[in-house]
C-alpha positions as CSV (number, residue, x, y, z in Angstrom):
1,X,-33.8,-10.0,11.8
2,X,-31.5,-7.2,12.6
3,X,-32.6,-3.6,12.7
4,X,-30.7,-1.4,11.1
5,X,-30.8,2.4,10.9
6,X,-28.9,4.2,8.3
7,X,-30.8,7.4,8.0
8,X,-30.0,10.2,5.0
9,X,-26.6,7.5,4.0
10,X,-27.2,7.0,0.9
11,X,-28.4,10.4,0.1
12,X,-25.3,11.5,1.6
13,X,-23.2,9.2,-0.8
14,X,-25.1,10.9,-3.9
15,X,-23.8,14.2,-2.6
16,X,-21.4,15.7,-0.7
17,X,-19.4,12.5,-0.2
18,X,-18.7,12.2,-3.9
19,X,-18.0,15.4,-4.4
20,X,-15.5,15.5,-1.2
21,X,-13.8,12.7,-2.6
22,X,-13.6,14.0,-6.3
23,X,-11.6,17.2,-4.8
24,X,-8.3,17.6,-7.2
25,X,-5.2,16.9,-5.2
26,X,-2.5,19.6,-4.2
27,X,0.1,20.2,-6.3
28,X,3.2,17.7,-6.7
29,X,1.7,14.8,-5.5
30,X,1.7,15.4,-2.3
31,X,5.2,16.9,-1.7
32,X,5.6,19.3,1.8
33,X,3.1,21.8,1.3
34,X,4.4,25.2,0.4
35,X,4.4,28.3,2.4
36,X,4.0,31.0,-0.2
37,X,0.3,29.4,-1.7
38,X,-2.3,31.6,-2.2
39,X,-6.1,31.6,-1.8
40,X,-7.5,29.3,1.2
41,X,-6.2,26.3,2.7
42,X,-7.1,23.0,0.8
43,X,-8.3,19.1,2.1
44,X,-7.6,17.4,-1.1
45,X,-6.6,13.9,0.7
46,X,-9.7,13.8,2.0
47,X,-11.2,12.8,5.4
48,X,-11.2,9.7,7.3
49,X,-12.8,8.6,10.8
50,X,-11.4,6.2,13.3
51,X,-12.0,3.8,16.4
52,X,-15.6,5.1,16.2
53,X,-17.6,3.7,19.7
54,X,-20.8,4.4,21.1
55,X,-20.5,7.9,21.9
56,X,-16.9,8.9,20.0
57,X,-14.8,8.9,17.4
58,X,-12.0,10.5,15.4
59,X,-11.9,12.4,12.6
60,X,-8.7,13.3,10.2
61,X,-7.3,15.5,7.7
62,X,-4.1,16.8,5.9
63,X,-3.7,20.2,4.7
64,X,-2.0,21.7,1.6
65,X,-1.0,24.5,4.0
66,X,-0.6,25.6,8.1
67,X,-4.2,25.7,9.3
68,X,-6.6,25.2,12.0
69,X,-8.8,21.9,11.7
70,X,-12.2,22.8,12.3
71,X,-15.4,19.8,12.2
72,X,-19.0,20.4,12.5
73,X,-21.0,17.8,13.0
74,X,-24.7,17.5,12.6
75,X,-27.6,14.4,12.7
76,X,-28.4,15.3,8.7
77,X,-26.6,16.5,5.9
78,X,-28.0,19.7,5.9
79,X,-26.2,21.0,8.7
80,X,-28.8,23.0,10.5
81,X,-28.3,22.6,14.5
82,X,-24.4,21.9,13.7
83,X,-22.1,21.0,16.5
84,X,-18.7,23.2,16.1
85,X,-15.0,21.1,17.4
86,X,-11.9,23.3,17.0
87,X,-9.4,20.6,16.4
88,X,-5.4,21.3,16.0
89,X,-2.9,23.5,14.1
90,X,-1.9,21.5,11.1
91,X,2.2,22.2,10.3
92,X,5.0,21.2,9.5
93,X,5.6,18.6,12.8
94,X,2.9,16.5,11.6
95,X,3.2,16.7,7.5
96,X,0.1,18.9,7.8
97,X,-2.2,16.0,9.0
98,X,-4.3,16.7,12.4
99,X,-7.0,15.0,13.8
100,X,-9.6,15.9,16.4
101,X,-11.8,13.3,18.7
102,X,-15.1,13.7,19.0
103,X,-17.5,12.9,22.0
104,X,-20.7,12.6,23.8
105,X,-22.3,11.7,20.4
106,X,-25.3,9.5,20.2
107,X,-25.3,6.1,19.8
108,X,-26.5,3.5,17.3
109,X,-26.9,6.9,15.0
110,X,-25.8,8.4,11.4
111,X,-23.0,11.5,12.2
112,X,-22.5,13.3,9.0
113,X,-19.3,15.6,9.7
114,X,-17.7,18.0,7.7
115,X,-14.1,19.5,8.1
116,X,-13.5,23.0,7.1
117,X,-9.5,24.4,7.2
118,X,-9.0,27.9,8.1
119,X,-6.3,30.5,8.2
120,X,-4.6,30.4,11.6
121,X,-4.0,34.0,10.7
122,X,-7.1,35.4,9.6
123,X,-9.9,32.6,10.9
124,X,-12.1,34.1,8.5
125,X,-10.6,32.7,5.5
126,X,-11.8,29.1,5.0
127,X,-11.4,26.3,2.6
128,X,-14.1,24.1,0.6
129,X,-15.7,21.7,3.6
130,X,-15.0,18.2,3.1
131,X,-17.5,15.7,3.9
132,X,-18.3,12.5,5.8
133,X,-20.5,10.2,7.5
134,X,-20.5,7.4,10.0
135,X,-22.6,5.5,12.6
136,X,-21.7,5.4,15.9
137,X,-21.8,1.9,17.8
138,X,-25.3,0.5,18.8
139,X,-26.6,0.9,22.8
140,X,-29.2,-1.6,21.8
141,X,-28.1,-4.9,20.9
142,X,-31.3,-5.3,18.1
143,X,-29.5,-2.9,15.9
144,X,-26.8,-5.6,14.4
145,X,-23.6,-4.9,13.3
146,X,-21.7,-5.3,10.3
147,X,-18.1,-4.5,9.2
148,X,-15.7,-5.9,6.6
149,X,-11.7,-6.6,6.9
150,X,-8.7,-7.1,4.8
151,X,-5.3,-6.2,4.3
152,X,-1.9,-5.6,2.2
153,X,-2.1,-2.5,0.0
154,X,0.2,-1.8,-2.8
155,X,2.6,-4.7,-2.4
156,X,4.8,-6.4,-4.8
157,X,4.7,-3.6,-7.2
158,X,1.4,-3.6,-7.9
159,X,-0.2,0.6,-7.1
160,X,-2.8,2.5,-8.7
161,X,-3.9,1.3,-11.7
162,X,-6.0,3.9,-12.7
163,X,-6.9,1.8,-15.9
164,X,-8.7,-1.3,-14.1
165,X,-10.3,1.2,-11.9
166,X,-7.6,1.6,-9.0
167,X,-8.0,0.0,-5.7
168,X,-11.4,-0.6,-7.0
169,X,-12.0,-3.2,-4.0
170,X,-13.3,-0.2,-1.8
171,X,-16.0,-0.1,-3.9
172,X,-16.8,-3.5,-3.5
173,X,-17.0,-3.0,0.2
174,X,-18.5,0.4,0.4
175,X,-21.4,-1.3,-1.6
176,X,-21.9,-3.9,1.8
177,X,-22.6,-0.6,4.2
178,X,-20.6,-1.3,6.7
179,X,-20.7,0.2,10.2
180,X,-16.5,0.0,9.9
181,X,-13.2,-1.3,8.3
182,X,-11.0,-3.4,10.1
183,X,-7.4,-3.2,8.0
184,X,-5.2,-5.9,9.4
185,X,-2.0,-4.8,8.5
186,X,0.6,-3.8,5.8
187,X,-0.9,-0.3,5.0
188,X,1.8,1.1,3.0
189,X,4.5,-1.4,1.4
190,X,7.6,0.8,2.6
191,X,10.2,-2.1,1.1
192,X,8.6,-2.3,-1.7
193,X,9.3,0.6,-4.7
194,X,6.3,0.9,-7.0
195,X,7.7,1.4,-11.2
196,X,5.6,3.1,-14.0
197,X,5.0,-0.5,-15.6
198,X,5.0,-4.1,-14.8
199,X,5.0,-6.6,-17.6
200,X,1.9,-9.2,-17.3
201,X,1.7,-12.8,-18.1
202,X,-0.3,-12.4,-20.6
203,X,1.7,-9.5,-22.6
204,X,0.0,-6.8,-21.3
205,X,0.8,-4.0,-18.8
206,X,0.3,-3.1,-15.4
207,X,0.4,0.4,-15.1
208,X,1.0,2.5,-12.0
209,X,0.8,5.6,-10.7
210,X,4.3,6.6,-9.1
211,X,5.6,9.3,-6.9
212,X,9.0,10.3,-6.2
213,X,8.8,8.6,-2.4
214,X,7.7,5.3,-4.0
215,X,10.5,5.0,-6.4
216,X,12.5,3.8,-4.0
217,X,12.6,1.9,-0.3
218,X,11.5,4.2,2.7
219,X,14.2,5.3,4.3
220,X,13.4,8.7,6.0
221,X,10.6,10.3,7.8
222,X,9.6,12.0,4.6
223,X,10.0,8.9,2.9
224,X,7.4,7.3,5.4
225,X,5.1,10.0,4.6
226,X,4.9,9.9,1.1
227,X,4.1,6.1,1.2
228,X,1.1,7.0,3.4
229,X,0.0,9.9,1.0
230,X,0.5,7.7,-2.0
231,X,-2.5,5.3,-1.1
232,X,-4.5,8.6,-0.7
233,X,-4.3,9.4,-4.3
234,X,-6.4,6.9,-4.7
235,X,-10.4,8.0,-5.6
236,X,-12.1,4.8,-4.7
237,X,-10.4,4.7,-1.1
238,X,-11.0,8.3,-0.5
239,X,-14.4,7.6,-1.3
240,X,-14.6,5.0,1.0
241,X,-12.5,6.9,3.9
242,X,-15.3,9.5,3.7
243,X,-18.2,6.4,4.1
244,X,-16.8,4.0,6.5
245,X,-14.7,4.1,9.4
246,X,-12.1,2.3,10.4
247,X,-10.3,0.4,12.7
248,X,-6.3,0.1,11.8
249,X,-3.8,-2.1,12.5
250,X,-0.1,-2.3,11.7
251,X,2.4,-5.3,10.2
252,X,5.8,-5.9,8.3
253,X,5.7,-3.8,5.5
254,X,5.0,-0.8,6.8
255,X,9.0,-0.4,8.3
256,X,10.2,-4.1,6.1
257,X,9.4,-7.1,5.2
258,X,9.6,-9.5,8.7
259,X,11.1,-7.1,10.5
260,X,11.7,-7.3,14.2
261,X,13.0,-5.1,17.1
262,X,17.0,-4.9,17.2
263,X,16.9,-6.5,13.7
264,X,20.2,-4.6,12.1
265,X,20.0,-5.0,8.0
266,X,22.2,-3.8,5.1
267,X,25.2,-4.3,2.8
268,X,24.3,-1.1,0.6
269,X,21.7,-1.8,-1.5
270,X,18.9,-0.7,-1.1
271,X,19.4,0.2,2.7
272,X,22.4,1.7,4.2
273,X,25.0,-0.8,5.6
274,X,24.4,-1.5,9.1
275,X,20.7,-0.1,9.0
276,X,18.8,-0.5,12.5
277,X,15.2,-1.9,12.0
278,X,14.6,0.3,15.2
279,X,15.3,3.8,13.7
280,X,13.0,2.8,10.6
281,X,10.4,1.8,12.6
282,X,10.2,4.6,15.2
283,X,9.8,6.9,11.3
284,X,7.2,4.5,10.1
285,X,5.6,4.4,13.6
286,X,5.1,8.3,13.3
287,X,3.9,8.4,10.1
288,X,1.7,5.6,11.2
289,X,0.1,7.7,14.0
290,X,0.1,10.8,11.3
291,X,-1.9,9.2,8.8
292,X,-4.7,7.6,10.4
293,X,-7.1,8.4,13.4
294,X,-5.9,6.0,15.8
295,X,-7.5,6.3,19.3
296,X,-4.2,5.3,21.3
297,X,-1.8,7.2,19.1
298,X,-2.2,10.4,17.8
299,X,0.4,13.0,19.0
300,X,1.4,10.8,21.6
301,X,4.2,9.4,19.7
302,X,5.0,6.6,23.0
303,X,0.9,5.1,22.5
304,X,0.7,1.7,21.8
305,X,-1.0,0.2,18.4
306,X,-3.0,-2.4,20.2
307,X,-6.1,-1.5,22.1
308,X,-9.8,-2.6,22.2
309,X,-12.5,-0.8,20.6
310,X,-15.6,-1.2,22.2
311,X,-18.5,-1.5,19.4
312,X,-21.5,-2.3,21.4
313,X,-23.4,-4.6,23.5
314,X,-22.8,-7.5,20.3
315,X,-19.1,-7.0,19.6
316,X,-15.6,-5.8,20.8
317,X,-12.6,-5.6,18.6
318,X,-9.4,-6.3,20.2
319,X,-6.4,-5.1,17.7
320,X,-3.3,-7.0,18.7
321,X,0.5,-5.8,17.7
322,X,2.3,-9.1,16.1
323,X,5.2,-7.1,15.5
324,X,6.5,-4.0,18.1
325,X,7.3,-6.3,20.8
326,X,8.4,-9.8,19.6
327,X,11.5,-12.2,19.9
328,X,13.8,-12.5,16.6
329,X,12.7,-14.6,13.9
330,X,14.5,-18.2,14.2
331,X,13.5,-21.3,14.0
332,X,11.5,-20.7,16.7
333,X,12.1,-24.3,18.3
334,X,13.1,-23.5,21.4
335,X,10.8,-25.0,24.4
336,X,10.6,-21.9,27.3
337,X,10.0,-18.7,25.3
338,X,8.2,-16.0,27.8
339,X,8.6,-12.9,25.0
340,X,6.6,-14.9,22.4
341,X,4.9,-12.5,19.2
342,X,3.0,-10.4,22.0
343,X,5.4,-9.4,24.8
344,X,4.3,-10.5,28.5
345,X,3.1,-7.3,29.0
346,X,0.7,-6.9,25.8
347,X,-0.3,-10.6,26.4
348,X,-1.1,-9.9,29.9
349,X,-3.6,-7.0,29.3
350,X,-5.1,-8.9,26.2
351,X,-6.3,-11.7,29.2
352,X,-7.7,-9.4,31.6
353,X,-9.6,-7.2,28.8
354,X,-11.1,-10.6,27.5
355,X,-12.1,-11.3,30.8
356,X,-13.9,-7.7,31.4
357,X,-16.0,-7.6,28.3
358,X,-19.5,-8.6,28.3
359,X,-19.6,-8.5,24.2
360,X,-21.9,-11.0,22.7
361,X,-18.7,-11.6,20.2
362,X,-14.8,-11.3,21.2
363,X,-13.1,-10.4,17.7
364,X,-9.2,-10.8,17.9
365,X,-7.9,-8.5,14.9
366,X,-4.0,-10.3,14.6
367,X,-2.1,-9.4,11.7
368,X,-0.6,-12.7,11.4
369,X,-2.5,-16.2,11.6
370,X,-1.3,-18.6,13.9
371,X,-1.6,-22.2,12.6
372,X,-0.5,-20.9,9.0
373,X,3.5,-21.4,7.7
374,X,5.6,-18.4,7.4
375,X,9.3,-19.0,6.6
376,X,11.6,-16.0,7.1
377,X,14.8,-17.5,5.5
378,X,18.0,-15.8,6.0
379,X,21.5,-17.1,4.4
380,X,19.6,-20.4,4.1
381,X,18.4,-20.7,7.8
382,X,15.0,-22.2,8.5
383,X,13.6,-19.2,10.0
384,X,10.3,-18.7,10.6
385,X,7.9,-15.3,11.0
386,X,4.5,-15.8,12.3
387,X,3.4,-18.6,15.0
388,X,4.0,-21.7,13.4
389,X,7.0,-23.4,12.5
390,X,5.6,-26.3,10.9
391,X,6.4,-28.6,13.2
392,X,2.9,-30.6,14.4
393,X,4.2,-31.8,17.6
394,X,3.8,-30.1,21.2
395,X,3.5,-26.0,21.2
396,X,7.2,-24.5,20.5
397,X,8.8,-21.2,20.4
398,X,6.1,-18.9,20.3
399,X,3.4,-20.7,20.3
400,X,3.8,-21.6,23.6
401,X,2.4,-17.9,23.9
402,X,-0.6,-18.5,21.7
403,X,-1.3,-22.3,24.1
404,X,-1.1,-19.9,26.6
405,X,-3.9,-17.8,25.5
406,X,-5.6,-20.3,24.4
407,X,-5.7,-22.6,27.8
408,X,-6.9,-19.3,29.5
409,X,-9.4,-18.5,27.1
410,X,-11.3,-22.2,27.8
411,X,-10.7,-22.4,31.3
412,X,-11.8,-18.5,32.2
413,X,-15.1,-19.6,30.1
414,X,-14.8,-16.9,27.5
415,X,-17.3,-16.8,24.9
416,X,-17.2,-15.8,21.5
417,X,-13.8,-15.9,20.4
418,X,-13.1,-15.2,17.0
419,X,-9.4,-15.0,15.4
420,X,-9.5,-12.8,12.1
421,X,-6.4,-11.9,10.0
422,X,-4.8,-11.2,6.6
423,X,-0.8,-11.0,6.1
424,X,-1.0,-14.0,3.2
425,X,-2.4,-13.2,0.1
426,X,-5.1,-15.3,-0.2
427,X,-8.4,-16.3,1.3
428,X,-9.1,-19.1,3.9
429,X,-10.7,-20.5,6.8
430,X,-9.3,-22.4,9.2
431,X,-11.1,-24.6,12.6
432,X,-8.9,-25.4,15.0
433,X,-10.0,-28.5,17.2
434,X,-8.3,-30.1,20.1
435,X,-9.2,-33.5,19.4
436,X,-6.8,-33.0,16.3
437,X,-3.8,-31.6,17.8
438,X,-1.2,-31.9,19.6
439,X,-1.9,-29.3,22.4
440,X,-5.5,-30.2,23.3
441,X,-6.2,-27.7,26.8
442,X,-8.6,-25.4,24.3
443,X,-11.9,-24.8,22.8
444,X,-12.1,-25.1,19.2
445,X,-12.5,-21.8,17.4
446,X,-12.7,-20.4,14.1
447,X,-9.7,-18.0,11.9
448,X,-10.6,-16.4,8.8
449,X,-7.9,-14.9,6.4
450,X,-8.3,-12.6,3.7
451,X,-6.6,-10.0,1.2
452,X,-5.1,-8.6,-0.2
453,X,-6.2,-5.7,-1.1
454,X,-4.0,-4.4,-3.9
455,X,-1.4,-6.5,-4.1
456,X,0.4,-9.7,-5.0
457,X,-1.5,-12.8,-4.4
458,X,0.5,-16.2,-3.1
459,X,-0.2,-19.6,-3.0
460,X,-1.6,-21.3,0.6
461,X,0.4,-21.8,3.1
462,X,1.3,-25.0,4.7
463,X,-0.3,-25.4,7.8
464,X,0.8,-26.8,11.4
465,X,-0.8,-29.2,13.4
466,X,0.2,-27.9,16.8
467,X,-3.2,-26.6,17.2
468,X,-5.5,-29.1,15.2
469,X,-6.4,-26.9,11.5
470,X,-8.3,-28.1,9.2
471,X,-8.9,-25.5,6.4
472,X,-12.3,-25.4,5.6
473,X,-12.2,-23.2,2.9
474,X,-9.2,-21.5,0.6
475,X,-9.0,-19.8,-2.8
476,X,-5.5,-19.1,-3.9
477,X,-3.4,-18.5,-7.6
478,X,-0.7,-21.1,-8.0
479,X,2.0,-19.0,-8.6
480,X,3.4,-16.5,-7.1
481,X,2.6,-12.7,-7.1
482,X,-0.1,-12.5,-9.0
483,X,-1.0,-9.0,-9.9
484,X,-4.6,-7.4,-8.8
485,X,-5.3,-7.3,-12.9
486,X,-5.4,-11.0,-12.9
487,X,-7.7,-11.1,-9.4
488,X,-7.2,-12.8,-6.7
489,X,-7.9,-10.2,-4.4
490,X,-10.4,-10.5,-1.6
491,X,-12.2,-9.3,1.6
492,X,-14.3,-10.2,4.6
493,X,-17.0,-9.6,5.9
494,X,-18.7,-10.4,9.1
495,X,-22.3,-10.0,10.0
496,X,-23.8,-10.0,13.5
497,X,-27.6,-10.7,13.9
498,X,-29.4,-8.3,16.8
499,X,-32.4,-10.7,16.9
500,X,-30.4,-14.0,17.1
501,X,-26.7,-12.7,17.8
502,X,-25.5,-15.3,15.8
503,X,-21.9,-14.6,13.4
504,X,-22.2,-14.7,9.6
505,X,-18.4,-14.6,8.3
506,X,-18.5,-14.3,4.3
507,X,-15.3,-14.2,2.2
508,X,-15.3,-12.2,-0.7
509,X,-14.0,-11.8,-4.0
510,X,-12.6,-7.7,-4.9
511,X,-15.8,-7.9,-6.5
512,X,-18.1,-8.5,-3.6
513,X,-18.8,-12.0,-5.0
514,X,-19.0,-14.8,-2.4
515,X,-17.0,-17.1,-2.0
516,X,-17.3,-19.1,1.6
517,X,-20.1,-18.4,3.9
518,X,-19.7,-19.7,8.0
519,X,-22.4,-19.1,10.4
520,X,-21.2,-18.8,14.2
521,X,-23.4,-19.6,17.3
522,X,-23.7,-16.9,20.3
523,X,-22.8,-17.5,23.5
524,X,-20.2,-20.5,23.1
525,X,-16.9,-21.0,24.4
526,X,-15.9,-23.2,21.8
527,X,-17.3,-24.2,18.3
């Protein structure tokens, strides 16, 4: 049996946590702050915390206003013996968002923080605190772990729908206490405008909250922004900012639908003619790094989006980029292929840092499966977007890249592997076995897919053989884009044992119902 320590959470969640994430919201929606506002500077978005190890973290904010970001954090909610961190000068050059890191905290232990904005001209003059909480990473393996994942927020359409509750999943998952939230991908929908209403099936009508930037396609850096700030307005996922951490992950949607680089787009409507998939992406990219605490970004506008965040002696996560640094879609048949989805170079470190760690479990976050179907069609060419291609022969195009990784993986003896993902729309769970596939230098290992979480939900995939799937498990509508009203919308959650070490992975309904359970062994190089 695990042992767990959440000390003063749930009083915590009673309190100042509910009360940060009721805070009214500035003015217009979030437009560019304005200079002339009176009184004291204002948090209304809300906090978050990010890639939260052992002994740091990072904690965000946006401002109605220039200010200096200011955290105190403390062991209770009281804030008596506070720590003091004097984080950045929120402006203009970052939409008013800023966030400071935090260090040398304990491990395995509640951190309730609080963010207070003041006037870089007269310190004195401070805004409401905002409040939150999270537990830093165990040093003791008994301690257990727990976190839940998803992805694919306000897709299709489908936004705020303040009437069924919003993005009422967070709740769902803020009820499981997790240590953190991994988000695999499409955070905003920047392709996808968002209308006041949306007819149902069944007569009825979805109805959304809209803003000016998501009444059209993203275009500029502003445009960027305001997707970002649009799922913010949001009280259920402010409430869960505040709660759980998280680790964050990027995909299509947040420059276009199946982008790629050097992808140029446009006839008129709705991009410009001769649009460059590079210049949107280097504005979402910023915005990206604005938005959420992200340890390899921040103001370092050339970081990378993949990394590995160390989460104890029981688990590293290692968040993979699917999209900055691969090949053009095609039909992805060709038989040499050394750029693959990764890039040499990302691929390369992703060996060598599963080689260094020592976690009991080896979690790779992709935001795309790899034995799942993903067409990306183009003037009726059989292009394809993720790994597969359908074809169940020998490894081709890129998933020569993913044998690759795969043959190391089994003959470097690495144990623990896990593939999680989203990127979809529905739930499922795939093993992959040599002794069914084509390629057959692996271990057999386990990929669980779920979301979304606000946004159309698809029917399954088709699945390729290449790598021996058999899906386990899968819940999905059987039409397309199915609104969240109707369901459909789903989570994971994984569970790691301190006493035994052993995996639980549940998938989840939006309500927390559950659907699949799969129980992993510790310690294996293949199962």
């Amino acid at each position: 049996m695990s042992h767990r320590l959440h000390p003063g959470r749930r009083s915590v969640l009673r309190g100042s946590l509910a009360a940060s994430a009721a805070l009214s919201l500035p003015a217009g929606l979030g437009a560019a702050p304005a200079f002339a506002l009176s009184g004291r500077p204002e948090a209304g978005w809300g906090v978050q915390a990010g890639d939260v190890t052992a002994d740091s973290g990072l904690i965000w904010v946006r401002s109605d206003r220039p200010a200096r970001m200011i955290v105190e954090t403390s062991a209770t909610d009281s804030f008596r013996h506070a720590h003091r961190w004097q984080g950045p000068l929120l402006g203009p050059d970052t939409d008013f968002t800023g966030t400071t890191r935090l260090h040398g905290l304990p491990p395995g232990e509640q951190i309730h923080y609080r963010v207070r904005l003041a006037d870089p001209d007269d310190p004195r003059r401070t805004g409401e605190p905002v409040a939150g909480t999270f537990r830093t990473a165990p040093a003791r393996r008994r301690q257990g772990v727990r976190f839940v994942w998803s992805g694919d927020l306000a897709g299709q359409g489908w936004g705020i729908n303040e009437s069924i509750g919003g993005y009422r999943i967070f709740d769902a998952m803020a009820k499981l206490d997790p240590d953190f939230f991994l988000c695999s991908g499409d955070t905003i929908y920047a392709d996808g405008p968002i209308a006041a209403t949306a007819a149902l099936p069944d007569g009825t009508v979805y109805r959304n909250v809209t803003t000016e930037e998501k009444a059209h396609v993203a275009v500029t850096l502003d445009d960027y922004r305001g997707n970002f700030r649009y799922n913010l307005l949001d009280r259920a996922l402010r409430r869960f900012n505040a709660q759980v951490p998280s680790i964050i992950q990027w995909d299509d949607h947040e420059v276009r639908n199946n982008w790629y680089p050097g992808e140029v787009i446009g006839t008129g409507t709705p991009y410009p003619a001769g649009t460059r998939l590079d210049d949107l992406a280097a504005r979402s990219r910023r915005a990206f790094a604005e938005y959420f605490p992200i340890s390899t970004l921040g103001a370092r506008r050339d970081g990378r989006i993949y990394r590995v965040v160390h989460h104890g002696p029981l688990l590293d996560v290692f968040v993979l980029d699917m999209r900055t640094y691969r090949n053009a879609n095609s039909p992805d048949d060709q038989t040499t292929d050394p750029q693959g989805i990764l890039g040499r170079e990302q691929l390369e470190w992703l060996k060598r840092e599963l080689t260094r760690s020592r976690a009991v479990w080896k979690v790779i976050a992709a935001d795309m499966p790899l034995g799942l179907v993903v067409p990306d069609s183009v003037e009726g060419k059989p292009n394809f977007e993720a790994v597969a291609q359908g074809d169940p022969g020998v490894p081709l195009g890129r998933e020569l890249q993913i044998a690759e990784l795969l043959r190391f993986v089994k003959h470097r003896r690495i144990t623990g592997t896990v593939w999680l993902t989203a990127d979809v729309h529905h739930t499922s769970a795939q093993h992959y076995d040599p002794s069914r596939a084509a390629f057959q230098d692996f271990a057999p290992f386990w990929e669980f897919v779920s979301g979304p979480l606000n946004a159309g939900a698809f029917p399954a995939s088709a699945l390729d053989g290449t790598f021996g799937p058999d899906r386990v498990f899968v819940k999905a509508p059987a039409r397309g884009n199915v609104s969240p009203a109707e369901g459909y919308q789903f989570f994971g959650e994984v569970d790691i044992d301190g006493d035994s070490g052993e995996l639980t992975v549940r998938l989840r309904e939006q309500d927390g119902t559950v659907l699949f359970t799969q129980v992993l062994q510790p310690g294996r190089v293949g199962q």
